[in-house]
Backbone as a chain_set.jsonl record, in Angstrom:
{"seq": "XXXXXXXXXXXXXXXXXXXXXXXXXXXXXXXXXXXXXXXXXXXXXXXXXXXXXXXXXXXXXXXXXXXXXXXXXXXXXXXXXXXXXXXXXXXXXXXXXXXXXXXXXXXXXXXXXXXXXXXXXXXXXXXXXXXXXXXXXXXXXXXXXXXXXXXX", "coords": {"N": [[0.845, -1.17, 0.0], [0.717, 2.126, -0.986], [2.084, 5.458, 0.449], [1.056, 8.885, 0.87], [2.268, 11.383, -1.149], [3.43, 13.956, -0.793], [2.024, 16.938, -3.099], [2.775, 19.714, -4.632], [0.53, 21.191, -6.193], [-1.308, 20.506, -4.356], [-1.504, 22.767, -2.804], [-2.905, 25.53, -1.468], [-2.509, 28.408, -1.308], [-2.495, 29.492, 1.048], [-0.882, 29.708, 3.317], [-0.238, 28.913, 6.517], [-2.137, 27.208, 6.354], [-1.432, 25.582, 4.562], [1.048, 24.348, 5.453], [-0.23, 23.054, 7.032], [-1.022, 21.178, 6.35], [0.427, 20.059, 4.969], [2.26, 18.562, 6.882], [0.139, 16.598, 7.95], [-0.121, 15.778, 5.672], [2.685, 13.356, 6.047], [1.891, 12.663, 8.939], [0.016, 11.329, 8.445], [0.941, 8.857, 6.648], [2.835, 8.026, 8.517], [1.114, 6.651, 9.862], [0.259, 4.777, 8.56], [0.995, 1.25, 7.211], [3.499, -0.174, 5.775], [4.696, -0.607, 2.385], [5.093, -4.277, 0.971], [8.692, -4.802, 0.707], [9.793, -1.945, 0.694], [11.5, -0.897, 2.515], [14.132, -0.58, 1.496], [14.188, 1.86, 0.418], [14.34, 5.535, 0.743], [11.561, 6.509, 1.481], [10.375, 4.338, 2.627], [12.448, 3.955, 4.832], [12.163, 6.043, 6.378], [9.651, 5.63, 7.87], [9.498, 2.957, 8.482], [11.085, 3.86, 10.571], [9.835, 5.869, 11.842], [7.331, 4.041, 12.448], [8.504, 2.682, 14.393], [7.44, 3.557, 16.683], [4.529, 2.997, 18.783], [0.965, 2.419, 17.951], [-0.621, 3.772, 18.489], [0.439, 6.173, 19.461], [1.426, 7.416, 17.395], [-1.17, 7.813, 16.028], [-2.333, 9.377, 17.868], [-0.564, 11.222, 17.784], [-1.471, 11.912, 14.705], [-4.137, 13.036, 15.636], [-3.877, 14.887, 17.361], [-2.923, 16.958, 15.836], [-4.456, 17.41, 13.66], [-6.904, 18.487, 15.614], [-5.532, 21.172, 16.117], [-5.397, 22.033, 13.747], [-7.883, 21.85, 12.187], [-8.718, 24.065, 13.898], [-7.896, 26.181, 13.689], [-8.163, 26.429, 10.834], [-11.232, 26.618, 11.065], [-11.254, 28.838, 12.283], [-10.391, 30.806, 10.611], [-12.351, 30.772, 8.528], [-14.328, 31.95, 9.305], [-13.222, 34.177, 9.736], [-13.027, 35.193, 7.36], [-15.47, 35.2, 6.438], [-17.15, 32.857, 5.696], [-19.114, 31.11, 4.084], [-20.254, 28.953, 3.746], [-19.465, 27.598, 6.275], [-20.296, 26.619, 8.608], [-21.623, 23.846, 7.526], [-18.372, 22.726, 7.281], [-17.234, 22.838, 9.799], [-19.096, 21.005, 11.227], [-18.169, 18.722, 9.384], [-15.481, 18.486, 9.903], [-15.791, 17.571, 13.152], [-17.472, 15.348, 12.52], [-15.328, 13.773, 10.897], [-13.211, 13.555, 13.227], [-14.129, 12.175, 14.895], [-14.426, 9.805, 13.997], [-11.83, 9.157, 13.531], [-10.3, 9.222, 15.853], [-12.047, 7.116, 16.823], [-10.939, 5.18, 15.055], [-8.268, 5.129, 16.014], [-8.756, 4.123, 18.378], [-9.834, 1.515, 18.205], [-7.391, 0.114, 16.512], [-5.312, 0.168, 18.613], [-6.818, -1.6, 20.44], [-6.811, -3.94, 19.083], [-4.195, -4.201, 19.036], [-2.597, -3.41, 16.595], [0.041, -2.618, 14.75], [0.081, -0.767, 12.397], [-1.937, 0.688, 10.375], [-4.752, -1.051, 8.641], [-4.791, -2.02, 5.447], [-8.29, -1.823, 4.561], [-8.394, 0.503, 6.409], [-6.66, 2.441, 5.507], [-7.109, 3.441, 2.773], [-9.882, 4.589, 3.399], [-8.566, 6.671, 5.037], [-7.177, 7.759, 3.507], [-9.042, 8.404, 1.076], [-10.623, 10.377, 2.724], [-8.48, 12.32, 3.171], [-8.169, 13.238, 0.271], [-10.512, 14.08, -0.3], [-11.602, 16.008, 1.809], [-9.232, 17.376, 1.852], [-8.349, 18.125, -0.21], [-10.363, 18.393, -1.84], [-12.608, 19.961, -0.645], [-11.41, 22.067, 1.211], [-10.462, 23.268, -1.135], [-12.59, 24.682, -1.734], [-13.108, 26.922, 0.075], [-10.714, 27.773, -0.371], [-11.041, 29.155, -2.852], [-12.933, 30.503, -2.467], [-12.338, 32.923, -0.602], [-9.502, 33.844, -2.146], [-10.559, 34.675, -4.187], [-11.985, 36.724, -3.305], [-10.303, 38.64, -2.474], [-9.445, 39.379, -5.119], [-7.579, 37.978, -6.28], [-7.988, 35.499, -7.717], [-8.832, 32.297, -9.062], [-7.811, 29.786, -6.604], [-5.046, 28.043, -7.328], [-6.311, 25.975, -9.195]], "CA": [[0.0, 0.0, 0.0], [1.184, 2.985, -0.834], [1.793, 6.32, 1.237], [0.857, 9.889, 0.576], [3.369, 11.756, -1.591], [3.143, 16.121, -1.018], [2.245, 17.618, -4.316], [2.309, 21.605, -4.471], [-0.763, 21.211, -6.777], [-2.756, 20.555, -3.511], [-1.504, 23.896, -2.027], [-4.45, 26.289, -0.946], [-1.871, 29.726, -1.077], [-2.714, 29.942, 2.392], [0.593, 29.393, 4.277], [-0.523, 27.96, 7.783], [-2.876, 25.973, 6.251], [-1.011, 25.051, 3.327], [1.861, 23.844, 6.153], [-0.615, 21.52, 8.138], [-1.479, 19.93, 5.297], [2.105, 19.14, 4.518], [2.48, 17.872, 7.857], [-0.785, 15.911, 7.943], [0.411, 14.04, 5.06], [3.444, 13.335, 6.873], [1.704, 11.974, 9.911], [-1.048, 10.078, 8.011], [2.364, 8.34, 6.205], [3.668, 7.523, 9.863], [0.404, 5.692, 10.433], [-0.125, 3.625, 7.284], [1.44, -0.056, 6.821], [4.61, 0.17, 4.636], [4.447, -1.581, 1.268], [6.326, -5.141, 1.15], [9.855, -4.521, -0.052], [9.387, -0.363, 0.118], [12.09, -0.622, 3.654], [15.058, -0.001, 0.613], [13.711, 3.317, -0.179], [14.314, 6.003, 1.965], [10.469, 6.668, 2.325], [10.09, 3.057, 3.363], [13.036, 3.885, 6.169], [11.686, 7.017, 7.519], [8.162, 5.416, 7.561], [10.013, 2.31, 9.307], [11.251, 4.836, 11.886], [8.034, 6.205, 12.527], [6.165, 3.02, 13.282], [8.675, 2.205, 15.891], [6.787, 3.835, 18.282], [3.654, 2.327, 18.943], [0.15, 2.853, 16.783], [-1.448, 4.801, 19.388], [0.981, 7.396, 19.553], [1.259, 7.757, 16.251], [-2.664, 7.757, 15.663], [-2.446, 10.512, 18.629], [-0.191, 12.509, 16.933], [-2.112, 12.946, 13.795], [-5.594, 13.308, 16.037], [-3.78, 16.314, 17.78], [-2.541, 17.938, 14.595], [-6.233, 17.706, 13.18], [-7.264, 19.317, 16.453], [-4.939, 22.381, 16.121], [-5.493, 22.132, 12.395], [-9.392, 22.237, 12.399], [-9.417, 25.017, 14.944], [-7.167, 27.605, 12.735], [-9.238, 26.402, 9.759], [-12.15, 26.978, 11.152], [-10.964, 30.42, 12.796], [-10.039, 31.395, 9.231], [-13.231, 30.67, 7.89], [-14.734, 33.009, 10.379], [-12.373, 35.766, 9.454], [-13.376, 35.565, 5.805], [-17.334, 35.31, 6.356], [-16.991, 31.715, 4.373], [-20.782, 30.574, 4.142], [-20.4, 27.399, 4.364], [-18.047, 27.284, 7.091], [-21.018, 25.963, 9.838], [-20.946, 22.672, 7.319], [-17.087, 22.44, 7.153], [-16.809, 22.75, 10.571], [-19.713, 20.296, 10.908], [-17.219, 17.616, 8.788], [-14.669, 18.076, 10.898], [-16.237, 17.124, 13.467], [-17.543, 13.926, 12.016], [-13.746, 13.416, 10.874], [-12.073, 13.747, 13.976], [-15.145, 11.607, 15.691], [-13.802, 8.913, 13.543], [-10.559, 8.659, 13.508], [-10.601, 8.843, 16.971], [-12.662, 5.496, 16.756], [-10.769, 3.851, 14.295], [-7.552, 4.694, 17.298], [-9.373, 3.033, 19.701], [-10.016, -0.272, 17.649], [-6.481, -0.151, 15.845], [-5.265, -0.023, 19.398], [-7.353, -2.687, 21.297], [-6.304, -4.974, 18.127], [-2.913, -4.367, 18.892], [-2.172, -3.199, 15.938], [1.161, -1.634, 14.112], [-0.409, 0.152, 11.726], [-3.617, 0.966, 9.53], [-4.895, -1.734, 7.354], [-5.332, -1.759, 3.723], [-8.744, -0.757, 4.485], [-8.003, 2.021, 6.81], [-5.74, 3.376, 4.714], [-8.102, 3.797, 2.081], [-10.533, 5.567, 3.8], [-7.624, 8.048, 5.681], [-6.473, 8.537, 1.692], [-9.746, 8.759, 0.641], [-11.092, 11.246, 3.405], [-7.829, 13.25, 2.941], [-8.35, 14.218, -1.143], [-12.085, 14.525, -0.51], [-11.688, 16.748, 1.957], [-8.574, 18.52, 1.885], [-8.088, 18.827, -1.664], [-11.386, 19.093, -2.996], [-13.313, 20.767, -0.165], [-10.329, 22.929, 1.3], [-10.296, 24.2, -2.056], [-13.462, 25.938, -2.435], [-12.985, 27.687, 0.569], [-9.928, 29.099, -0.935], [-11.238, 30.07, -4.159], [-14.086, 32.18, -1.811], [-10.946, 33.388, 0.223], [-8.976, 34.381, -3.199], [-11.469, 35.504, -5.383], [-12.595, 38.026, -2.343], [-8.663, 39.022, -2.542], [-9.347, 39.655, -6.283], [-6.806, 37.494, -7.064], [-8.496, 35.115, -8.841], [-8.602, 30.963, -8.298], [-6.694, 28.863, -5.907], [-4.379, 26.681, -7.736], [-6.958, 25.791, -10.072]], "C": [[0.888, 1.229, 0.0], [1.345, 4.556, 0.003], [1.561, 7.573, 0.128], [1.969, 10.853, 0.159], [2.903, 13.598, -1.825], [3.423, 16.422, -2.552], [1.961, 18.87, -4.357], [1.275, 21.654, -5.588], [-1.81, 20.962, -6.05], [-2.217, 22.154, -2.76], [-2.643, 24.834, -2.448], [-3.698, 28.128, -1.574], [-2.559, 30.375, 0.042], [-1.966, 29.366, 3.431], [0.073, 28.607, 5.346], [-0.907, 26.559, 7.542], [-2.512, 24.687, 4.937], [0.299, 23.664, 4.137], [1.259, 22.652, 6.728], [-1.132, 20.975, 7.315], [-0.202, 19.121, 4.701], [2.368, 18.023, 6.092], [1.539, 16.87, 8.231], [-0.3, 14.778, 6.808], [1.538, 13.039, 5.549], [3.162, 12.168, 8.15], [0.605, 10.689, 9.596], [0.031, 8.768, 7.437], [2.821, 7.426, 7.402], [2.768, 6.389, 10.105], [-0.103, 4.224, 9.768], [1.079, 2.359, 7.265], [2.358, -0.151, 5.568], [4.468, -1.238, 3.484], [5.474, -3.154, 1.451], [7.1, -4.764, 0.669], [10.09, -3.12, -0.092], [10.497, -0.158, 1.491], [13.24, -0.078, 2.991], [15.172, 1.542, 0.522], [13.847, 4.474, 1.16], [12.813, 6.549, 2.609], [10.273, 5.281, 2.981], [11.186, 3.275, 4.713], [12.627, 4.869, 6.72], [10.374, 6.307, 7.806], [8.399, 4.081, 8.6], [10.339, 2.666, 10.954], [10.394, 4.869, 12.609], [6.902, 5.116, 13.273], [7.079, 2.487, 14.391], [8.082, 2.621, 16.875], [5.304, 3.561, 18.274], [2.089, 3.099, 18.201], [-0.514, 4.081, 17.499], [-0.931, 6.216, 19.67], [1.204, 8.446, 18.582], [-0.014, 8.214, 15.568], [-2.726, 9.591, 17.183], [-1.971, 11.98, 18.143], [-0.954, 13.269, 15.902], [-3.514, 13.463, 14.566], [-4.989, 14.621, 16.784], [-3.558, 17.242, 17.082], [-4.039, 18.41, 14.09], [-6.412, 18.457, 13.89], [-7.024, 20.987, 16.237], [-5.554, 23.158, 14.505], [-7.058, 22.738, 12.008], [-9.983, 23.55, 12.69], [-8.804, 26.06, 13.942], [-7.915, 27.282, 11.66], [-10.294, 26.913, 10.039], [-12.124, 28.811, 11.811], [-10.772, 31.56, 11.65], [-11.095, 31.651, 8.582], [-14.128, 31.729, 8.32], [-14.553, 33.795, 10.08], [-12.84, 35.982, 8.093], [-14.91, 35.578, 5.337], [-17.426, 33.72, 5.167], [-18.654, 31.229, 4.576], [-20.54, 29.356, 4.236], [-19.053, 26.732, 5.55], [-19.215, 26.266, 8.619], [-20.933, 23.854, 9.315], [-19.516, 22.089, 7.349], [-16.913, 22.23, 8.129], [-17.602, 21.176, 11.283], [-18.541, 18.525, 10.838], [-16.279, 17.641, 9.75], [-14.743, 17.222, 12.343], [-16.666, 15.592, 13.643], [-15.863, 13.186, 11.859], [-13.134, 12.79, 11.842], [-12.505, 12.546, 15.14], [-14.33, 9.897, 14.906], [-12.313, 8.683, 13.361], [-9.964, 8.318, 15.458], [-10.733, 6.906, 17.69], [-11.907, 4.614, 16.33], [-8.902, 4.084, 15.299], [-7.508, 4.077, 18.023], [-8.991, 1.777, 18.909], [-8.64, -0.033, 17.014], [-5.76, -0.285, 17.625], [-5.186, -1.068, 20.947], [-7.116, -4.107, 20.185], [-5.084, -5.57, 18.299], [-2.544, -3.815, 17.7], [-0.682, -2.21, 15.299], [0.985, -0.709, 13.363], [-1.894, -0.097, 10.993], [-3.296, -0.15, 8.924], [-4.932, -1.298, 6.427], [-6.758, -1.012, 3.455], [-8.925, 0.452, 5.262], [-7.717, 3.237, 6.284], [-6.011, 4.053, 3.504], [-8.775, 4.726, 2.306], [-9.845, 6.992, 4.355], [-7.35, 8.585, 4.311], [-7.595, 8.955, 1.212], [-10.404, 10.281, 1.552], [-10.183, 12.472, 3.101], [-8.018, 14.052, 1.363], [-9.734, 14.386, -1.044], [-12.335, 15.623, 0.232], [-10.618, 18.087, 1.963], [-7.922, 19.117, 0.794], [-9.443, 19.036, -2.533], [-12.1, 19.973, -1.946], [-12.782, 21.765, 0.415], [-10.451, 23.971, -0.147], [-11.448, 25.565, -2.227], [-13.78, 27.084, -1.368], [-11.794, 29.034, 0.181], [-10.205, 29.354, -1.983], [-12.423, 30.89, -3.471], [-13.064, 33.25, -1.498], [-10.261, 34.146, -1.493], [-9.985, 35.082, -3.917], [-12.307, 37.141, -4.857], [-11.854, 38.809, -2.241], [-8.883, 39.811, -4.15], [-8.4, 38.932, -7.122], [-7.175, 36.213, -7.921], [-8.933, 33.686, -8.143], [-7.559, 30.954, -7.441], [-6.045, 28.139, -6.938], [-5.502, 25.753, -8.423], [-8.248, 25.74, -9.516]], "O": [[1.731, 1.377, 0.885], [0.177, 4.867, 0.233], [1.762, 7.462, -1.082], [2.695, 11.211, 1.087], [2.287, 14.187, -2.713], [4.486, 16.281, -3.156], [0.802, 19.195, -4.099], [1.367, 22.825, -5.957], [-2.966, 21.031, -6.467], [-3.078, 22.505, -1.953], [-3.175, 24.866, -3.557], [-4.427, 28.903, -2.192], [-3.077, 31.492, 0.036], [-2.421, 28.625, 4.302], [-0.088, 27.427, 5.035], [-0.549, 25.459, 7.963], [-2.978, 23.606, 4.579], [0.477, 22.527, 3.698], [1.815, 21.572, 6.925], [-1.885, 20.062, 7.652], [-0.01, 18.015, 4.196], [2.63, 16.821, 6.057], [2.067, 16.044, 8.975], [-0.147, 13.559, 6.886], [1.265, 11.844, 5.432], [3.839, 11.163, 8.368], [0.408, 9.615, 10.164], [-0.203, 7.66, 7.919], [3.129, 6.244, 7.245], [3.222, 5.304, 10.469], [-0.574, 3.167, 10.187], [2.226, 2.803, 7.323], [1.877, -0.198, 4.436], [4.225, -2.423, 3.711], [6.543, -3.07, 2.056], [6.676, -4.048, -0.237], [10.738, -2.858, -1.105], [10.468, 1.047, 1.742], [13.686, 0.914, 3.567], [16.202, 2.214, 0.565], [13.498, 4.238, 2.317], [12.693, 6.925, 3.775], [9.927, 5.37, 4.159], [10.774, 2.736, 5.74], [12.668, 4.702, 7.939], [9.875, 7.302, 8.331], [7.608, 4.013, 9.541], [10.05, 2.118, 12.017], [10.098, 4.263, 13.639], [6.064, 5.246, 14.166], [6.545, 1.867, 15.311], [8.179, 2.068, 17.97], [4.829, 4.227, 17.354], [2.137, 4.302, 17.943], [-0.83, 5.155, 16.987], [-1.615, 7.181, 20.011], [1.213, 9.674, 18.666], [0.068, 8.956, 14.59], [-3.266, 10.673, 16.952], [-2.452, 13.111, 18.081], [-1.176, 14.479, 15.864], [-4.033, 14.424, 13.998], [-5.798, 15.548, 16.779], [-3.868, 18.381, 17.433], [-4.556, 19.525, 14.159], [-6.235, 19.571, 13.398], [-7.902, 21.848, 16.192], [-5.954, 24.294, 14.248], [-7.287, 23.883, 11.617], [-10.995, 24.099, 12.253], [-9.634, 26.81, 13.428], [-8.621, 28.269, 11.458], [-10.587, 27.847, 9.292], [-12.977, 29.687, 11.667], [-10.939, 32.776, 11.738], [-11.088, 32.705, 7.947], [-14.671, 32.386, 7.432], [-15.483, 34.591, 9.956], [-13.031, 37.154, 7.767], [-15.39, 35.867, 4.241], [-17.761, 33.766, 3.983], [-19.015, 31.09, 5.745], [-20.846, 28.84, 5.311], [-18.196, 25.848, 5.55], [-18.745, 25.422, 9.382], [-20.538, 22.918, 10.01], [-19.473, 20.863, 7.449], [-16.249, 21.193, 8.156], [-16.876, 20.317, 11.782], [-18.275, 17.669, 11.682], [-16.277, 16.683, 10.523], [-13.912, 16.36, 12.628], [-16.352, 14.828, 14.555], [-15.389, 12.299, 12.568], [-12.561, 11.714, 11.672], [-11.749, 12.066, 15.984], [-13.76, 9.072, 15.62], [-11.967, 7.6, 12.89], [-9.398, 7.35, 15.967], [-10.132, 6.087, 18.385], [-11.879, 3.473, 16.791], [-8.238, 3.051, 15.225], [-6.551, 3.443, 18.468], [-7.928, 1.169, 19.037], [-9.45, 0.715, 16.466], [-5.803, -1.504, 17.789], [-4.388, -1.275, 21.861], [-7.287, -5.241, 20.632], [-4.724, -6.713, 18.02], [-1.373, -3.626, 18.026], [-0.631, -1.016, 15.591], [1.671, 0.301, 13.519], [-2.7, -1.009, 11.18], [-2.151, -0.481, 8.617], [-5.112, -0.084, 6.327], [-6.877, -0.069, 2.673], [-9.58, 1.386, 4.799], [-8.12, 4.396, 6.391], [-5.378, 5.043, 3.134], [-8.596, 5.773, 1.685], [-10.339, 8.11, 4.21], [-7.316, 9.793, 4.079], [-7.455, 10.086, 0.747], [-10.622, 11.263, 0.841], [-10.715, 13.543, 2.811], [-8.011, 15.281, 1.283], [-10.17, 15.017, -2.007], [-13.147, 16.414, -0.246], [-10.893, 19.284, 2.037], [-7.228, 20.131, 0.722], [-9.561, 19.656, -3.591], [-12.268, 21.074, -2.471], [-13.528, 22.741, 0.333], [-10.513, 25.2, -0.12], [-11.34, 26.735, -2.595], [-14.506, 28.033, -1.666], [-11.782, 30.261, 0.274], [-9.33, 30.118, -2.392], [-12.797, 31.934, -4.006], [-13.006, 34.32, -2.104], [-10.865, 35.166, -1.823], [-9.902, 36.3, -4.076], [-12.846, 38.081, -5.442], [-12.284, 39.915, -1.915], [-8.385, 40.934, -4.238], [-8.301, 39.092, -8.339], [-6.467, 36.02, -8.909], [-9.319, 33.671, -6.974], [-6.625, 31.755, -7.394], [-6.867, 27.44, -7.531], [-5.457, 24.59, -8.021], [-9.224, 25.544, -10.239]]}, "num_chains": 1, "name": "protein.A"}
C-alpha cells in the first residue's frame, strides 16, 4: 500500500494551512502499513522509523494535529465570512469523531499500523476533503482578494 506523496498542486496559497497539510500528510504516512519490499527506499526507512513507536501514539499525533489544524481552519473561515463554514466545521467534526474510533479499535487490536482498508478511507477522506473541499474555501478566500482561483 502505498503512502501519501506532497504535491504543491494541492496547495491552498494559504501558508498555515497550506503547512498543516504538509504535515498531515506526513503523519497520516507515519500511520499507514509500509508496502512489502518499500524498507530499501528512503520513504520506506523514515516510515520504518516512525512506526517504531507504537500505533497509538502515532494515531495521537495525527488526532492532535487535526485538532490544532481544524481550529485555525475553522478560525479562518470566520475571518473571511466563508458561508459554508457551519458545514465544514460540521465535517470536521464527524472526521475527527472517527478517527478517533478507528484509534481506539487499531489499538485494542494491537495493531502496528492501519490496514489496507483504513488506509483507504484516511487517503480517501484526505483528497475529498482537503483537496477538494479545502479548495473551495480558498477560491471564496482568493477571489474576495481579487486574485483570482486557488491553484486551479
Amino acid at each position: 500500500m502505498g503512502t501519501l506523496v506532497w504535491r504543491d498542486d494541492w496547495l491552498l496559497g494559504i501558508e498555515p494551512l497550506d503547512q498543516d497539510h504538509r504535515e498531515m500528510v506526513r503523519l497520516v504516512n507515519a500511520v499507514l502499513c509500509a508496502d512489502p519490499g518499500a524498507d530499501a527506499t528512503a520513504q520506506g526507512a523514515s516510515q520504518a522509523a516512525a512506526q517504531a513507536s507504537p500505533i497509538g501514539v502515532r494515531m495521537q499525533a495525527l488526532i492532535d494535529h487535526l485538532r490544532d489544524h481544524f481550529a485555525r481552519e475553522e478560525s479562518f473561515l470566520e475571518a473571511i465570512d466563508y458561508p459554508d463554514s457551519a458545514e465544514h466545521r460540521a465535517q470536521h467534526a464527524i472526521e475527527l469523531a472517527d478517527l478517533i474510533t478507528l484509534a481506539r479499535v487499531l489499538s485494542e487490536r494491537g495493531a502496528a499500523c492501519i490496514d489496507q482498508d483504513g488506509a483507504e478511507g484516511i487517503k480517501r477522506w484526505f483528497f475529498d476533503h482537503v483537496i477538494a473541499e479545502d479548495r473551495r474555501y480558498a477560491r471564496y478566500y482568493h477571489e474576495g482578494l481579487g486574485a483570482g482561483d486557488a491553484n486551479g
